[in-house]
C-alpha positions in Angstrom: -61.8 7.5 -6.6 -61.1 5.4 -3.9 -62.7 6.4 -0.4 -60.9 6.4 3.1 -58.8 3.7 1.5 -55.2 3.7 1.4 -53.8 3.0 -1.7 -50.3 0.9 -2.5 -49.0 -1.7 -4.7 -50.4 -5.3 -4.7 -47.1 -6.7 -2.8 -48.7 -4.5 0.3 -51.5 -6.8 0.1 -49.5 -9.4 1.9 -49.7 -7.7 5.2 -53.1 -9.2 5.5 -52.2 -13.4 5.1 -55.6 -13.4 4.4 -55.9 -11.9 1.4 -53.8 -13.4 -1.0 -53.2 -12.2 -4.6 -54.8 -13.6 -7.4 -53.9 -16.7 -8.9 -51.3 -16.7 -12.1 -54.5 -17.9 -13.9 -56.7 -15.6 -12.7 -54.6 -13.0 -13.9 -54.2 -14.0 -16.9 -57.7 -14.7 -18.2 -58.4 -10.9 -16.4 -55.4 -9.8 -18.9 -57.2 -11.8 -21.7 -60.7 -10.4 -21.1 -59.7 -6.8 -21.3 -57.3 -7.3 -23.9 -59.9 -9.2 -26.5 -63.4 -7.8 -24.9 -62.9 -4.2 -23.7 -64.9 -3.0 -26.8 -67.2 -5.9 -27.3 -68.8 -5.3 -24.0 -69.7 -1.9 -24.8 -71.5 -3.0 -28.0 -73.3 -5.6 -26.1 -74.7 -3.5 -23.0 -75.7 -0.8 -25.6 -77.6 -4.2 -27.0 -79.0 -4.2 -24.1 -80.0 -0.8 -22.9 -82.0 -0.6 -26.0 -84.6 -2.4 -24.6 -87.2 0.0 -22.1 -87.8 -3.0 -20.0 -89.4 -1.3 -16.8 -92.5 -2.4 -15.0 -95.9 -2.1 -17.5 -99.3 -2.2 -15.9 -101.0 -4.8 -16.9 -98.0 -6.9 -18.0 -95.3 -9.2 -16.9 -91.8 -10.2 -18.0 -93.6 -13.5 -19.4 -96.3 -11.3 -21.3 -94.3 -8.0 -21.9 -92.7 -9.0 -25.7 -90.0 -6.0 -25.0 -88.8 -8.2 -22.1 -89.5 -11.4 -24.6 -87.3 -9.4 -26.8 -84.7 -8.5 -24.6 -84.5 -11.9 -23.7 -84.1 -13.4 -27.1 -81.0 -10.9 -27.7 -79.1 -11.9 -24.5 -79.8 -15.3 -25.2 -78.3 -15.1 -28.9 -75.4 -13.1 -27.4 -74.6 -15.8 -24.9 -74.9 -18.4 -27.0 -72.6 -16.8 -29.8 -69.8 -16.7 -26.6 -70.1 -20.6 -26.3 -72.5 -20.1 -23.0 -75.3 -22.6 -21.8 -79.2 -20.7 -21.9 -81.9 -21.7 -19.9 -85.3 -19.3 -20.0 -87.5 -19.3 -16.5 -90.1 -16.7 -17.9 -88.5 -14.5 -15.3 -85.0 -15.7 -14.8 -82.5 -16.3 -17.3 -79.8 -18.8 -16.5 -76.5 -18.4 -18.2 -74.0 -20.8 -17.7 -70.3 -22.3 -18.2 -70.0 -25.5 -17.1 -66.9 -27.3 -16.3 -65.9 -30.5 -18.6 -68.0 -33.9 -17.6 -70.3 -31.7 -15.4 -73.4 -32.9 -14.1 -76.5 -32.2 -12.2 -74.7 -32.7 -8.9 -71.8 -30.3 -10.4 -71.4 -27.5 -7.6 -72.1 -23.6 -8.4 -71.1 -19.9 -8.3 -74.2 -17.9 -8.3 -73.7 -15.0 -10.2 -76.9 -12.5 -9.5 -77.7 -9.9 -11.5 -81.4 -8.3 -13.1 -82.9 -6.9 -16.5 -85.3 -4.5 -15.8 -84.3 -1.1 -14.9 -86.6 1.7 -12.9 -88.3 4.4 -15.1 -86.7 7.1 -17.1 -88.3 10.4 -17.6 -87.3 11.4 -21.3 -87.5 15.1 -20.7 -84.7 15.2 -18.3 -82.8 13.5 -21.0 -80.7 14.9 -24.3 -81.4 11.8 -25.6 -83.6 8.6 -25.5 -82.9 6.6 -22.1 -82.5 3.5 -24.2 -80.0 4.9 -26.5 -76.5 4.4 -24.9 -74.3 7.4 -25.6 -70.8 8.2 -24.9 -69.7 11.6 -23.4 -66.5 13.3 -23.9 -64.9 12.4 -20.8 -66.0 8.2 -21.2 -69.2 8.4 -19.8 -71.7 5.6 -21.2 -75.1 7.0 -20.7 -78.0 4.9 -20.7 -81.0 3.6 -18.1 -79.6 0.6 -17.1 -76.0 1.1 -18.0 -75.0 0.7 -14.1 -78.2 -0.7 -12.6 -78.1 -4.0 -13.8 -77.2 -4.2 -17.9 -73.1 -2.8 -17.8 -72.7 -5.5 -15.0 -74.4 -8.5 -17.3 -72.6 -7.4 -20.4 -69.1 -7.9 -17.9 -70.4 -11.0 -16.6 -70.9 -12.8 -20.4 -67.3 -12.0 -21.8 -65.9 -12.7 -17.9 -66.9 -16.1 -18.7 -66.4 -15.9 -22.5 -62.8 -15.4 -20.9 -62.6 -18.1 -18.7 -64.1 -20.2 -21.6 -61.3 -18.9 -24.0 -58.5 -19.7 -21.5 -59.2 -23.6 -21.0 -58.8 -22.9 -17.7 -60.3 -26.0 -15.5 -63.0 -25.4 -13.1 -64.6 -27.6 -10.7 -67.6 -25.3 -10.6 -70.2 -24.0 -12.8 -70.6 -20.7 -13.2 -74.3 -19.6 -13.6 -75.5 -15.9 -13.9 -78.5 -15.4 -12.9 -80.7 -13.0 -14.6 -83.8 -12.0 -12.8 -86.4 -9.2 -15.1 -88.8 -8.2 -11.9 -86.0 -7.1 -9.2 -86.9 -3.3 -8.9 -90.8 -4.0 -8.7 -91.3 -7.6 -7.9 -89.2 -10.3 -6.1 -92.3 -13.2 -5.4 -91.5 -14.5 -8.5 -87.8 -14.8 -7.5 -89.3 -16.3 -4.0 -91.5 -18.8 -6.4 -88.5 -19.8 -8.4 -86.1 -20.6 -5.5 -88.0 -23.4 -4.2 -87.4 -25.4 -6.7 -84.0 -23.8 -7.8 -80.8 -25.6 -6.7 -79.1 -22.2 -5.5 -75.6 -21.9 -5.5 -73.9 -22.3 -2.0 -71.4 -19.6 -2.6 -72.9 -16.4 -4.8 -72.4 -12.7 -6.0 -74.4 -10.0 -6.7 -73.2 -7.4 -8.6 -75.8 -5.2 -8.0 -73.8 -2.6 -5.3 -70.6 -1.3 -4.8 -66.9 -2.6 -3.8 -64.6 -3.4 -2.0 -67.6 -6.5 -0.8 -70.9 -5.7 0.6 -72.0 -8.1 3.4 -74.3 -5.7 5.0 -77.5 -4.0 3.2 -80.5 -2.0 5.0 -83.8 -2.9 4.4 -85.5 -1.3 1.9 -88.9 0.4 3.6 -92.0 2.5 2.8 -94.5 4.4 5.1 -97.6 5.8 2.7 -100.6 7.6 3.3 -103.0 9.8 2.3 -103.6 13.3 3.1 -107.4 13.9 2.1 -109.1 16.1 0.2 -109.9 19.5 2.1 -110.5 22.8 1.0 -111.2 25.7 3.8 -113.2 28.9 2.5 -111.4 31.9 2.1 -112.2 35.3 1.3 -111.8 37.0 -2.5 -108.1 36.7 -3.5 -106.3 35.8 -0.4 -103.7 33.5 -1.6 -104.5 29.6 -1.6 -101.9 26.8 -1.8 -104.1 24.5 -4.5 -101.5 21.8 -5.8 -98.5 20.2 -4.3 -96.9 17.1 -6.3 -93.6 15.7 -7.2 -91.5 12.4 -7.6 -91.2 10.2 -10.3 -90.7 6.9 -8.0 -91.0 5.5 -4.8 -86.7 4.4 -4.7 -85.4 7.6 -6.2 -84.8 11.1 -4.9 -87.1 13.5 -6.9 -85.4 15.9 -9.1 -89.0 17.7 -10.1 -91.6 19.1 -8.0 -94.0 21.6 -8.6 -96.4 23.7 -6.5 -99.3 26.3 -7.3 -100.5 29.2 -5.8 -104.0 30.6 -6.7 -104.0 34.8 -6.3 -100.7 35.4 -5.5 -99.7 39.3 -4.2 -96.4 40.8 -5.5 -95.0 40.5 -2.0 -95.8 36.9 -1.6 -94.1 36.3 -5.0 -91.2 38.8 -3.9 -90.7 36.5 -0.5 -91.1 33.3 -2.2 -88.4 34.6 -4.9 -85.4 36.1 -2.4 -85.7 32.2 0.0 -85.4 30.0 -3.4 -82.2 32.2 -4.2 -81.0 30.5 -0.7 -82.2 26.8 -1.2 -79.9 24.1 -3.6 -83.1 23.6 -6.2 -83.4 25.8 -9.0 -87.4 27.1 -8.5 -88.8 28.2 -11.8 -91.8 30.7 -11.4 -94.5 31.4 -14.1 -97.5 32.5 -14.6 -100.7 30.6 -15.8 -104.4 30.4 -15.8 -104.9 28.7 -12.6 -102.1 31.0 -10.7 -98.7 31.3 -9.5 -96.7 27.9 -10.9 -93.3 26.5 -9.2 -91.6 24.3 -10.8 -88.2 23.1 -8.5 -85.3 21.0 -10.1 -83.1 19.1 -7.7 -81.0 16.6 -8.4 -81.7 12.4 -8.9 -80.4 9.7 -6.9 -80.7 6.5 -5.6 -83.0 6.8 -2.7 -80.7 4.3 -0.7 -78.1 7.0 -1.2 -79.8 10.2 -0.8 -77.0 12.4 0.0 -76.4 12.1 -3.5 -79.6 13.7 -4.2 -81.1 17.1 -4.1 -84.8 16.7 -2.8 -87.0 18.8 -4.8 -89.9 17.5 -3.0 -88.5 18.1 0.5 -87.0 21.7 -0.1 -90.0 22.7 -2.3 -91.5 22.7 1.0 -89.3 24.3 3.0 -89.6 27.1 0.2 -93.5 27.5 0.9 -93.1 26.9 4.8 -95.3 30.2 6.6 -92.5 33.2 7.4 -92.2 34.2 10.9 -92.8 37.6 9.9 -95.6 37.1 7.5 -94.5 37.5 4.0 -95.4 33.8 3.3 -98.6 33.5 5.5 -100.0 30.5 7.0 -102.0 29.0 4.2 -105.4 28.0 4.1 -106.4 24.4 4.7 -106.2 22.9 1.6 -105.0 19.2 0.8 -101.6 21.1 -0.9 -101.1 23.1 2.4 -101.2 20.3 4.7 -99.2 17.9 2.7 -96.6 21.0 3.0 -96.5 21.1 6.7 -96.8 17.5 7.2 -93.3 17.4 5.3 -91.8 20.4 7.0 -93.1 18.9 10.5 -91.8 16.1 10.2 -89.4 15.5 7.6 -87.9 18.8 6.8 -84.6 19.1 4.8 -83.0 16.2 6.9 -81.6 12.8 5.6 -81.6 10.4 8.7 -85.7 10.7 10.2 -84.3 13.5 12.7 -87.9 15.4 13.0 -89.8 11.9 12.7 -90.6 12.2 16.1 -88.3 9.4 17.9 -87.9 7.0 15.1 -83.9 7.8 13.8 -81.4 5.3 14.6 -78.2 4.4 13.6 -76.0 1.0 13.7 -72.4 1.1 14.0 -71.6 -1.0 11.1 -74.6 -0.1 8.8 -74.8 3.5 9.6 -78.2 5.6 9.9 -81.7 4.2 9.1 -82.9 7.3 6.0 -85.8 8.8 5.4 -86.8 10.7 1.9 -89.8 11.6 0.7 -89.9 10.5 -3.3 -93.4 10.7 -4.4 -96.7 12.5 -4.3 -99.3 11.8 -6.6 -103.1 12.5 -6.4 -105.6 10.2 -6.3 -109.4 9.8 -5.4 -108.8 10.6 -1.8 -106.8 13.0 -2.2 -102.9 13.6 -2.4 -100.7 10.4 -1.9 -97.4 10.5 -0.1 -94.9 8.0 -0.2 -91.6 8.0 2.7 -88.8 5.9 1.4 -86.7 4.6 4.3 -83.5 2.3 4.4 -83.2 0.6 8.1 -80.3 -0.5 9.6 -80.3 -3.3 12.1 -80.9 -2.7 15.7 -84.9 -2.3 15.6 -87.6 -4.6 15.3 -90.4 -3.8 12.7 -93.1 -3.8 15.4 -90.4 -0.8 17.4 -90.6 1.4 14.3 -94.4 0.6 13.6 -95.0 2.3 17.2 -92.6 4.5 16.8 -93.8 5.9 13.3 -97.5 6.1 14.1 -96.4 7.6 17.4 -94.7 10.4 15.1 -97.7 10.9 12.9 -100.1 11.2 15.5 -98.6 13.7 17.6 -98.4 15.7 14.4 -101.8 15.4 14.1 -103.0 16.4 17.7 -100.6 19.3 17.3 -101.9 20.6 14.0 -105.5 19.3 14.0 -104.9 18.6 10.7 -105.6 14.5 10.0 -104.4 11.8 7.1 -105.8 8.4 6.6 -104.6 5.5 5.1 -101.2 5.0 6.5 -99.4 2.5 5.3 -96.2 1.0 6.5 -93.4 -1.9 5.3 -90.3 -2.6 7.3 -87.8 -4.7 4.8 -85.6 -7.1 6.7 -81.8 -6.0 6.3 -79.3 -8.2 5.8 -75.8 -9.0 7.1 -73.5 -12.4 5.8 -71.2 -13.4 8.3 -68.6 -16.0 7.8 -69.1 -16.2 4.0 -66.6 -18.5 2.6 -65.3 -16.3 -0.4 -65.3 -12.7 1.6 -61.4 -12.9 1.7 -61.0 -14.0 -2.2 -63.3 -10.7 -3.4 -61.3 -8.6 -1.2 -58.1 -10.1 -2.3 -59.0 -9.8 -6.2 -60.6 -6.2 -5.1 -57.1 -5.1 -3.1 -54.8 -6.5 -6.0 -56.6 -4.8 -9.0 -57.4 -1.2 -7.0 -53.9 -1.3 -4.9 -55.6 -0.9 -1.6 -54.0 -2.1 1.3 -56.4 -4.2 3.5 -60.0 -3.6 2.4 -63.2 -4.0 4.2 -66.5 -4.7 3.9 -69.0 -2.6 3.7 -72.9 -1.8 4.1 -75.5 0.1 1.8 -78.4 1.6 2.0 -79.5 -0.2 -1.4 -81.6 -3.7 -1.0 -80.8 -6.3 -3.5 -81.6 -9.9 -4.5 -78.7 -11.0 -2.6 -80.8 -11.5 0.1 -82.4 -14.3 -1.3 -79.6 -16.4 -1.8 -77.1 -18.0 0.5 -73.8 -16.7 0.9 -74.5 -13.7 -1.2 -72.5 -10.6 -0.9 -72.2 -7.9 -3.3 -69.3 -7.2 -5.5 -69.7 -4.1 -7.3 -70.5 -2.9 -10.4 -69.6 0.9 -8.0 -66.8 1.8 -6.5 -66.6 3.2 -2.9 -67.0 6.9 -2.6 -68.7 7.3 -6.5 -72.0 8.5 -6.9 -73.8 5.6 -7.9 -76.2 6.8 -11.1 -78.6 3.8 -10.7 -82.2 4.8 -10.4 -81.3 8.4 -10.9 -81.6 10.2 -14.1 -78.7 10.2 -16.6 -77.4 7.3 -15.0 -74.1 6.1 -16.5 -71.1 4.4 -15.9 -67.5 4.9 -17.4 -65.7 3.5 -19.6 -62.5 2.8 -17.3 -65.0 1.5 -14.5 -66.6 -0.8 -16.8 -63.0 -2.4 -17.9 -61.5 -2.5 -14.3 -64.8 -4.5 -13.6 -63.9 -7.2 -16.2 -61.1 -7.6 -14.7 -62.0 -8.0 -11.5 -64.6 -10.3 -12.0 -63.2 -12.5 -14.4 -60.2 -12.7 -11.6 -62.8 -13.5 -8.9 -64.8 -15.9 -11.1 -61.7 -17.8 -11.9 -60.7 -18.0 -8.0 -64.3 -19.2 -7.1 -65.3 -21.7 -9.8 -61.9 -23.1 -8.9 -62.9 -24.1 -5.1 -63.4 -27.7 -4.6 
């Protein structure tokens, strides 16, 4: 669905002399891709879904011979659609070249990445890797929005263009990066010596054109080991954990209670039948078991989400009238009222002391808590945050330890190893192609006078110059990257090979 957009025929466009129509060729070669490659691009992303290629310890995409694998495939793929291969180790360059090019041809960047975030299997009715179609056009599959269905559009955009004749006066080179959701030095590395495009998309986001995108940040510490004495069977709070990764809301979390009365499990029982999670209680040798189930999302989006970590706590939060008592100090416990302190249910850092802001354009900085693990020291808790413009890193470093510390003198309760990231956002003004995406994006969706937009998300676009982001989402969807059972649909994946064969056309065109 479109959101808070009008929607009318393409001639409305014209209101804005801006935004002009595509080009009669543009049109065509969009009519030609979807006519000759709806299908084929299905067959090649579930190609390349197939391939698990997250983040191994111990292993990179030069050493990793499932990424050497997936490689070889795209390559052969590309090559059987007439397109130029180069392999970097970590980028893949895919190219169609105009005729008598040379080095000093001009580009369009085209950025895009091969690795994907983590699945958990269990969560799924099938493998992660195997892409499967649903009843309603659904094409399920880790990766299948976050980066592979946008790759598999880019090839047979150009395989269009190709096919058409159609005479450029730029190249047009995708760029395929295979560390972008855990590692972008490499990226860094490779751009020094890289003759980047000077007019790029990445189509890593959302429509109608992204030129503003939070920066992707992290507070972790460590709440240590502590466990108070307590008298013979008074209930104790003993394990607290959840999250699969740092960037995506936790649909799993799971809590245990050692000697557990009947009226504790009774209270405990009639709040989860008031919470959005579905809490699970069982029995086992080490006591009371929670299990909660929220829902996954993209942590740059987590009003999508349903935080199983965040209202697992709020379900074990001490009752004013006693039913759920004040539990004994135990490393579980205090990561529990650290969370409800300071976090709570909330999206936007509202109980982190004074650190929420907000930007007019970019909207609210958000804060989610995605991952607790235990380790040596004891449990460890990892904040994702997206930050809006408007603050300087140094601000929020005051403001965030400020937060913490209060907590701390409050509680006398204490954590250690606090560590904090402030990612830089991003915002393009004056790129030179802004009014061509949102001309291609207003013809092929009928909306009258789009604008651009910012995301919570943090991409690779902020690497390159001129970047701004040009799908593979549409406004107002759910977007399904990092969350499980991510997927995108049929219809979405053919309106985007329109679209971007239509922009590519309009770009490589430019003088």
């Amino acid at each position: 669905m479109l959101s808070q957009m009008s929607v009318a025929s393409g001639a409305d466009l014209q209101q804005n002399p801006k935004l002009n129509a595509p080009s009669e060729a543009a049109l065509a070669a969009a009519h030609y891709a979807v006519t000759h490659f709806e299908t084929a691009q299905i067959d090649t992303l579930k190609t390349l879904v197939s391939y698990d290629t997250r983040a191994r310890d111990g292993l990179t995409p030069e050493t990793d011979p499932v990424f050497a694998d997936f490689k070889r495939a795209l390559g052969v793929k590309a090559r059987m659609l007439g397109l130029e291969v180069e392999d970097h180790g970590y980028v893949m360059l895919i190219s169609l070249s105009p005729e008598g090019a040379s080095a000093s041809t001009k580009k369009v960047g085209v950025i895009t990445h091969g690795d994907v975030q983590p699945a958990d299997a269990g969560l799924w009715p099938q493998s992660p890797y195997e892409l499967t179609e649903t009843s309603d056009g659904r094409l399920v599959g880790r990766g299948a929005e976050d980066d592979k269905g946008p790759i598999a559009t880019a090839l047979y955009a150009m395989k269009a263009i190709k096919d058409s004749a159609i005479p450029l006066k730029r190249r047009i080179e995708l760029v395929v990066y295979m560390a972008e959701e855990s590692d972008w030095e490499p990226l860094e590395a490779f751009l020094k010596t890289y003759d980047a495009a000077d007019i790029n998309i990445t189509l890593d986001a959302e429509y109608p054109v992204v030129t503003g995108e939070k920066g992707w940040s992290q507070i972790k510490l460590t709440v240590p080991k502590v466990m108070a004495k307590v008298a013979e069977g008074t209930p104790v709070l003993t394990l607290f954990e959840g999250g699969s990764f740092a960037s995506q809301i936790p649909q799993q979390a799971r809590a245990v209670i050692k000697h557990p009365t009947p009226a504790l499990i009774a209270a405990l029982k009639a709040r989860a039948s008031s919470l959005p999670i579905k809490a699970d209680f069982t029995q086992a040798s080490d006591g009371l078991v929670i299990e909660a189930t929220g829902k996954a999302a993209h942590s740059s989006t987590p009003e999508d989400g349903i935080n199983a970590v965040a209202y697992l706590a709020s379900l074990l939060a001490p009752a004013a009238e006693g039913a759920i008592p004040d539990w004994p100090m135990t490393t579980a416990a205090v990561t529990v009222d650290f969370l409800n302190s300071l976090v709570g249910d909330g999206l936007y850092g509202e109980k982190f002391g004074k650190l929420g802001y907000r930007d007019e354009f970019m909207g609210p900085m958000t804060l989610a808590p995605t991952l607790i693990t235990y380790g040596a020291d004891g449990a460890e808790l990892t904040l994702n945050l997206r930050r809006p413009v408007g603050r300087t890193p140094e601000e929020l470093d005051t403001l965030a330890h400020a937060a913490i510390e209060a907590w701390q003198q409050a509680k006398g309760m204490q954590v250690t190893n606090i560590e904090t990231y402030w990612g830089t956002p991003m915002l393009v003004k004056d790129a030179p192609h802004l009014d061509t995406l949102l001309g291609v994006y207003g013809h092929f969706t009928h909306t009258v006078n789009p604008k651009p937009v910012a995301i919570g998300g943090s991409t690779n676009a902020k690497l390159f110059p001129n970047a701004l982001s040009f799908g593979p989402a549409m406004p107002g969807v759910e977007y399904t990257g990092h969350s499980e059972l991510e997927f995108i649909t049929k219809a979405q994946l053919k309106l985007n090979l329109q679209m971007y064969t239509a922009a590519l056309v309009e770009l490589a065109q430019r003088p």
